[in-house]
N, C-alpha and C positions, 0 to 999 in steps of 0.2 A: 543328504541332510533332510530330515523331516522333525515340522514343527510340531509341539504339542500344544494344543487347544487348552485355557484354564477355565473353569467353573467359577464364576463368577460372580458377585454381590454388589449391584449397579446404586451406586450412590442418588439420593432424592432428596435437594433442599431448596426448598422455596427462596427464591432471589428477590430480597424485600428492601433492598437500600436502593437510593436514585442516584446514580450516576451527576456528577457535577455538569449544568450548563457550560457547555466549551465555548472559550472564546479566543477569537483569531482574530486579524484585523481585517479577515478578506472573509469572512464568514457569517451568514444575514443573522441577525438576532431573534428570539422565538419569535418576537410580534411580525417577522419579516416571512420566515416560514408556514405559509397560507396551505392550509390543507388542498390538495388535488382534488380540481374537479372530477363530478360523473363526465362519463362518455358516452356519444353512439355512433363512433367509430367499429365498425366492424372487425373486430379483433382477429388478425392472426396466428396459430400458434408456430414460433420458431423453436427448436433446438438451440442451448447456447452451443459454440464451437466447442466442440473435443478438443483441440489444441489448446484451450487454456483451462480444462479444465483441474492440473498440477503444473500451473507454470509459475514461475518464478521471475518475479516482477522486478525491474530496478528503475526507482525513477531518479530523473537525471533535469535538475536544472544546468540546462546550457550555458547560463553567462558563468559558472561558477564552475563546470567541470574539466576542459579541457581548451586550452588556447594552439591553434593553430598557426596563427599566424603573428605573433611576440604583443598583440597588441593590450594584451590582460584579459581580454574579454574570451570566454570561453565562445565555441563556435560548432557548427555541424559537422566541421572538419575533422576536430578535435575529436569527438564524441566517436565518428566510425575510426579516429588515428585506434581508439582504445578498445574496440569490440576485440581483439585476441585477450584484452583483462578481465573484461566481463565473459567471455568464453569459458576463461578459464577460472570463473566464481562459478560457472553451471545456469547463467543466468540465458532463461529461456525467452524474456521480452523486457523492453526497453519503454519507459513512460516516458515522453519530452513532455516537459511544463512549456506552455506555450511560447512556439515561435515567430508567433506572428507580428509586423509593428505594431509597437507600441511605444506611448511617452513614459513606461515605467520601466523599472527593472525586473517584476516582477512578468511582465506581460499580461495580466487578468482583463485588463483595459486594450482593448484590439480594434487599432486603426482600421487594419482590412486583416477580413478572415481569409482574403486567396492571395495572399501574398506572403512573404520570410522576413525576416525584421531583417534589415541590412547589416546589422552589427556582429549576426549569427550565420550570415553567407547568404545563400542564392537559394533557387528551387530547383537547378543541378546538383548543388551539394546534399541539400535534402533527399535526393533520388538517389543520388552515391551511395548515401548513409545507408537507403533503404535494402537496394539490391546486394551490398556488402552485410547488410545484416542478415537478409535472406539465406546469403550465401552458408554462412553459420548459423544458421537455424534459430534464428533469433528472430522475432515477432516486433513489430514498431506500433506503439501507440500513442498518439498523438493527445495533449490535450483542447478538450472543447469546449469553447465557454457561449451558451447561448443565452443565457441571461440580461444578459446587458452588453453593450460594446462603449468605446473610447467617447466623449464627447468631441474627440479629434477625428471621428468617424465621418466621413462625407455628409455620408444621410443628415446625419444628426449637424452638423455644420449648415445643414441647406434648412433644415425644418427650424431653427434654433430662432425663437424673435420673428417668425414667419408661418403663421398659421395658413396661410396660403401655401405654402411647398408639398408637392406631390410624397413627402415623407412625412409630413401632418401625421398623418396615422400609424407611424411606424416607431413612436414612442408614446409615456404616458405622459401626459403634460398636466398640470395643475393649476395653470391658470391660465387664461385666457389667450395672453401676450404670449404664450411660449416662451417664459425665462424662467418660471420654474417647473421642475418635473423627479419624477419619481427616481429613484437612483440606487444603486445595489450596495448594501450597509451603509447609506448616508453618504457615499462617498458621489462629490459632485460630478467628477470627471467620469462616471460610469451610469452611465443613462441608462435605465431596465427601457429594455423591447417590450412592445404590446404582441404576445404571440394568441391575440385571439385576430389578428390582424393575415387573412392567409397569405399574404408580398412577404410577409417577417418568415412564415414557419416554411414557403418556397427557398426564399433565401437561406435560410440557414440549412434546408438539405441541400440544396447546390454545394454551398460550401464544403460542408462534408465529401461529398460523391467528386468533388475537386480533388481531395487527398488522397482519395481510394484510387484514382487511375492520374496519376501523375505523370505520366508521358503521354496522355490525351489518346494512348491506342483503344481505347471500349475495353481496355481488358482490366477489370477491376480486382484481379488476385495480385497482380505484382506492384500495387502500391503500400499508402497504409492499410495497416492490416485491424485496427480497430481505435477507439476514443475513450480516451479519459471524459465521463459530461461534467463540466464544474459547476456546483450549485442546482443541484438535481432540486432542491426540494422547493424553491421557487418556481419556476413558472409550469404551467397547467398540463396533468397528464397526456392532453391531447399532442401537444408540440412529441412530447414522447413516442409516442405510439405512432405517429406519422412518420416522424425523424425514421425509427428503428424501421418499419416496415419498406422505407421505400430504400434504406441502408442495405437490409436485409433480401431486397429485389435486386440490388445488384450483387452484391456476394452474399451467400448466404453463413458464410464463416468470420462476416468482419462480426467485431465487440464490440457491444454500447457495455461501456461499467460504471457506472454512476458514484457522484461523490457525494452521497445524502447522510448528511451529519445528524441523523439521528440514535436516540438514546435505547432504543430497545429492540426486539428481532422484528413484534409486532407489527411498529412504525416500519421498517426495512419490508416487511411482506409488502407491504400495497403497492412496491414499485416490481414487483413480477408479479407473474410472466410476460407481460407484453408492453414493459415499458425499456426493462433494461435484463443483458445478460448476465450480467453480475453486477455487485454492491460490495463497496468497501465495509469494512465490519469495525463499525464503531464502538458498539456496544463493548463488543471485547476490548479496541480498544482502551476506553476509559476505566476498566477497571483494573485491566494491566499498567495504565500509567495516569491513571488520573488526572486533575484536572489538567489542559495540555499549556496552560502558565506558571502554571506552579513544578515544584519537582520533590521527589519525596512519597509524595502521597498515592502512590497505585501500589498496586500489587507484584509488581517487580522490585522497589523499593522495600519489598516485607510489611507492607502495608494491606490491613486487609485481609478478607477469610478466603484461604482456598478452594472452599466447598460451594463459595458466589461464582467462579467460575466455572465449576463443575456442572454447577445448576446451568447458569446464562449457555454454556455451549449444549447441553441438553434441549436448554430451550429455543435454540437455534437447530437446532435438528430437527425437534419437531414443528414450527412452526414454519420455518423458511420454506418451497418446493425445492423438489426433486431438480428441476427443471431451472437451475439457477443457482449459479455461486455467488459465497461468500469469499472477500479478500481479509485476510489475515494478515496484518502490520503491526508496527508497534512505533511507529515514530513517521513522520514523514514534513513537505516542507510550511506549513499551519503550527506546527508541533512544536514543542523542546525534546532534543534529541535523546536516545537511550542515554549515553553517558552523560548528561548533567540530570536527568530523572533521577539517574541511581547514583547519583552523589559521589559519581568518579568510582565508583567498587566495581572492580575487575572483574570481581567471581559472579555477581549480578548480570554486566554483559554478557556475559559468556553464558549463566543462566538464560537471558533473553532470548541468544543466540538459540540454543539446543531445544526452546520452547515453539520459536516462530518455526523452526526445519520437520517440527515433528507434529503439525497441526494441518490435516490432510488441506487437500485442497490448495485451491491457487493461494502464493502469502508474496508479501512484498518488502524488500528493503528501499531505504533511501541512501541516496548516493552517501557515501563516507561511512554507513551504518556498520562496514566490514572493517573498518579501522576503529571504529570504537570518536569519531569525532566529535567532538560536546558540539552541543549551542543551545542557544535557549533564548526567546524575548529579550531583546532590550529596548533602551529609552527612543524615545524621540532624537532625530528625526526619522532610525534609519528601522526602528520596530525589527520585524520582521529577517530584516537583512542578516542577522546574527544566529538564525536560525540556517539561511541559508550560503555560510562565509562559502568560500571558497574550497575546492576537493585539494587535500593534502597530500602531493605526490611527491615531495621531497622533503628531510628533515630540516634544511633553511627556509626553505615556502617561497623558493624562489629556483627557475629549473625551465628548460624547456615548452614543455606545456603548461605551467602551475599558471591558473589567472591568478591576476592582481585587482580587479576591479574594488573590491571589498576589502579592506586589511586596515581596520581600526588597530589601536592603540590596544583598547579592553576588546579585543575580537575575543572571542572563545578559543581559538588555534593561535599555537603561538611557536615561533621555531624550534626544533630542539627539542619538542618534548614527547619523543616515541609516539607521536600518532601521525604520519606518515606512511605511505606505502614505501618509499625507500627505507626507513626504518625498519619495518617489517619484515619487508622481503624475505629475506635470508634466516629469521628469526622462528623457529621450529613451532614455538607456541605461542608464535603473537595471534591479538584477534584476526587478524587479516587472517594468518591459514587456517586457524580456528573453523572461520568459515569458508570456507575453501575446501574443508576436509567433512564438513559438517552436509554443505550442501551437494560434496559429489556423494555422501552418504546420502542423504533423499533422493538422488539419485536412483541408486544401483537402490532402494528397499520401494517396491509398491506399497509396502503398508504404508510409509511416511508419507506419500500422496498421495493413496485414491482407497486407503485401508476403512474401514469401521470403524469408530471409536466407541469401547466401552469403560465404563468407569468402574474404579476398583472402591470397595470396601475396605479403607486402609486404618489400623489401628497404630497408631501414632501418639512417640512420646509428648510429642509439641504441634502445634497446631499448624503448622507449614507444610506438610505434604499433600499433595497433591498427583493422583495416580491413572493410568486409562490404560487402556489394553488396545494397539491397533492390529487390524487382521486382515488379510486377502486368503482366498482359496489356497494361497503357496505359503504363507508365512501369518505368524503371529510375532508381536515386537509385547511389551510389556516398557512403558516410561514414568517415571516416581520424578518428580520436581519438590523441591524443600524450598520455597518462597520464605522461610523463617530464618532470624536470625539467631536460632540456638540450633546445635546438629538435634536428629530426631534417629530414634528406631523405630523404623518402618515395618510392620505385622501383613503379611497379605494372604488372604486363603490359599493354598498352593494348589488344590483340586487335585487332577493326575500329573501336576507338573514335578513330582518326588521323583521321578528317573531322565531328569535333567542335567547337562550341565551348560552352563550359564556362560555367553557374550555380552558384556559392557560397547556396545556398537558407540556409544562419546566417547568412551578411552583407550577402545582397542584392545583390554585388558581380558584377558577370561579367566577373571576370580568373580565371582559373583554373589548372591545371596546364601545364606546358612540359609538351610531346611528344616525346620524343629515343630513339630508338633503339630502337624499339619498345615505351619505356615510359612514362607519366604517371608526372611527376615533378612532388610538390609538397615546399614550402615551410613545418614546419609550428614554432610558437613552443612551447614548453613549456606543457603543456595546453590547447593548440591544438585546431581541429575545423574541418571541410567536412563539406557535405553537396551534390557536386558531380551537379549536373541536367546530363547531356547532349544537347545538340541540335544536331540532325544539321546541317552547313551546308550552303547551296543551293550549288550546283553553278555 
């Protein structure tokens, strides 16, 4: 098989709309988000890990993913019961949303950061999960939240109405008496750390280098293997650059990946090189699904110009380093999920699906993202919760493992309605295998992880395509995406690509593009997608 290279006309358009302020209820609002101080921390330079740099992220709230032991609450048990599921999705690393106690459901609020919340098992089962993840080649990273802790926190219990307490300095207080103080979104029960305070920024690498060698042998490879940081853009780049370096002194292949909810590549640069190894990619996210309370309004929903994200990823190329990944998502547990974004339309998931597998570089799903599971915001009291119902493993939602912790009346999952893994299972074109066959395809093609991407000069009947070329030394891929909702004929310079014959690598199919006048002309239905493999024909 040998590929042919196409000649190419790289699309150029200025990205001039702003993204909508996100809003979450665990997330600091702009006045909270303080620009990072200078340093004169002597900087050193790291490599991020080769191992993540095309991995395949699944994160996993624990109370909600699998129950272990019948009591509804999911558990650590549960989680490695399921690494042959996640095996066999191709998923190469596991996020856990925080395990630590705490008085929430969420966990963001953390009593003590060296300890397992008891509801989610032991720091045996934690070490179980790990070494059994290991074992299947799967990567464990842990979430870390160093911005603030629980006011259920010792510390903060001893300093609280006691300006005398040797923890005096270990939060911000606002007045005098020590009853009131500084707190992460307004939220009382979450006391911001003073990390100019060096006991805070000791403490919190302890904690860390706690997860990396969790059987206490000095051997820091066979624990966790890297962190989620929650709320990067809060406190001071120096916490950063200490955290990472003395992280990176014990192993030098653990991940910092940071959760910095900003709006442009720009803002995302000032936290490499020497803060963090990779950044979630918001930017793209929000124009792929805009604002993340609403639904409707991104650009998976048909909303929106495909040439904004042609540009935005351009400008993420050039402005990010070398030396540092972007993560590629499209929903996660902040968010309203793909399927109530795209207003329950099948052919949109499955669009989403075939977009997030074929954008090189590390990308991530959230748990249930493979079945197509809604949620989205709702009311008081439980907000958030409905975002995060429970993993749907059987079509009653009632089954061996299935938690129960969460199961309102108006949940978003409800029995019975084809979005289960039992439903799926056996079912040839649910989204479950969908993705399953999508991502052992990123898989077996280097271009759809670690390829080039170039943008194509597409002449289109309607305004929904969207086109890039990916490429390694062994292969070239060519992917057309129609975010429109009318079909389109798609025009593309064909170069030397006229002694071709054409793979459709999403359908398997090898009917491919007409060749007319110097151009590849496809066919494409309203949220439509190829991923056309050229091969050369024999003479």
């Amino acid at each position: 098989m040998k590929s042919t290279r196409w000649s190419l006309l790289v699309l150029s358009i200025l990205l001039v709309s702003c993204a909508p302020q996100p809003a979450a209820d665990l997330m600091p609002t702009a006045a909270e988000e303080e620009p990072v101080s200078s340093t004169d921390i002597p900087l050193v330079h790291y490599d991020p890990p080769g191992w993540f740099q095309d991995t395949v992220v699944y994160e996993i709230f624990v109370r909600s993913f699998a129950d272990s032991d019948g009591d509804g609450i999911g558990d650590l048990r549960g989680v490695e019961e399921q690494l042959d599921y996640l095996a066999a999705l191709s998923i190469d690393a596991i996020w856990l949303m925080p395990v630590y106690p705490s008085p929430s459901v969420h966990g963001y609020d953390v009593i003590d950061p060296f300890d397992i919340n008891p509801e989610y098992g032991t720091l045996q089962d934690l070490q179980s999960l790990v070494s059994a993840a290991h074992e299947r080649d799967i990567h464990v990273i842990l979430d870390f939240v160093p911005s603030h802790v629980s006011s259920e926190h010792a510390f903060f219990q001893d300093a609280y109405r006691n300006p005398d307490s040797v923890y005096t300095d270990w939060f911000v207080w606002t007045n005098d008496a020590h009853t009131t103080y500084a707190t992460f979104a307004g939220v009382e029960e979450m006391p911001r750390l003073n990390h100019y305070n060096p006991e805070v920024v000791d403490y919190l690498v302890e904690a860390a280098l706690f997860w990396m060698d969790l059987d206490d042998d000095g051997d820091m490879t066979d624990g966790i293997d890297g962190f989620r940081i929650d709320n990067a853009t809060f406190p001071p780049q120096e916490l950063f650059i200490e955290l990472r370096q003395a992280l990176k002194a014990a192993n030098p292949d653990v991940l910092l990946l940071g959760e910095a909810w900003l709006h442009n590549p720009t803002d995302l640069s000032r936290f490499f090189p020497d803060q963090f190894d990779a950044l979630f990619d918001f930017p793209i996210y929000e124009l792929l699904q805009g604002d993340p309370t609403s639904n409707g309004d991104g650009l998976l929903a048909g909303n929106g110009f495909p040439a904004l994200l042609t540009s935005l990823l351009a400008e993420s190329e050039d402005i990010l380093p070398d030396d540092g990944f972007v993560v590629r998502f499209f929903n996660n547990h902040d968010t309203n999920r793909i399927r109530s974004e795209v207003r329950d339309n099948e052919a949109r998931i499955r669009l989403a699906a075939r977009l997030l597998v074929s954008l090189p570089g590390p990308i991530m799903l959230y748990y249930g993202e493979e079945i197509g599971m809604p949620g989205q915001k709702g009311g008081a009291p439980y907000y958030d919760n409905y975002r995060r119902e429970p993993m749907d493993w059987y079509a009653g939602e009632e089954g061996e493992i299935q938690t129960t912790w969460f199961t309102p009346e108006d949940g978003w999952n409800q029995p019975s309605d084809g979005i289960s893994v039992e439903e799926q299972e056996g079912v040839a074109d649910s989204v479950l295998n969908e993705y399953r066959q999508l991502l052992a395809l990123r898989a077996d093609h280097p271009a759809m992880q670690i390829g080039s991407m170039t943008f194509l000069d597409l002449d289109a009947s309607a305004r929904g395509p969207l086109g890039y070329v990916l490429e390694t030394e062994e292969e070239t891929l060519i992917a057309v995406f129609n975010f429109g909702d009318e079909p389109s004929t798609v025009r593309i310079p064909s170069g030397e690509a006229t002694g071709c014959s054409f793979v459709d690598l999403f359908s398997g199919l090898a009917a491919g593009p007409v060749v007319a006048e110097g151009y590849l002309v496809l066919e494409l239905d309203p949220a439509g997608s190829v991923l056309l493999s050229c091969v050369e024909e024999a003479n």
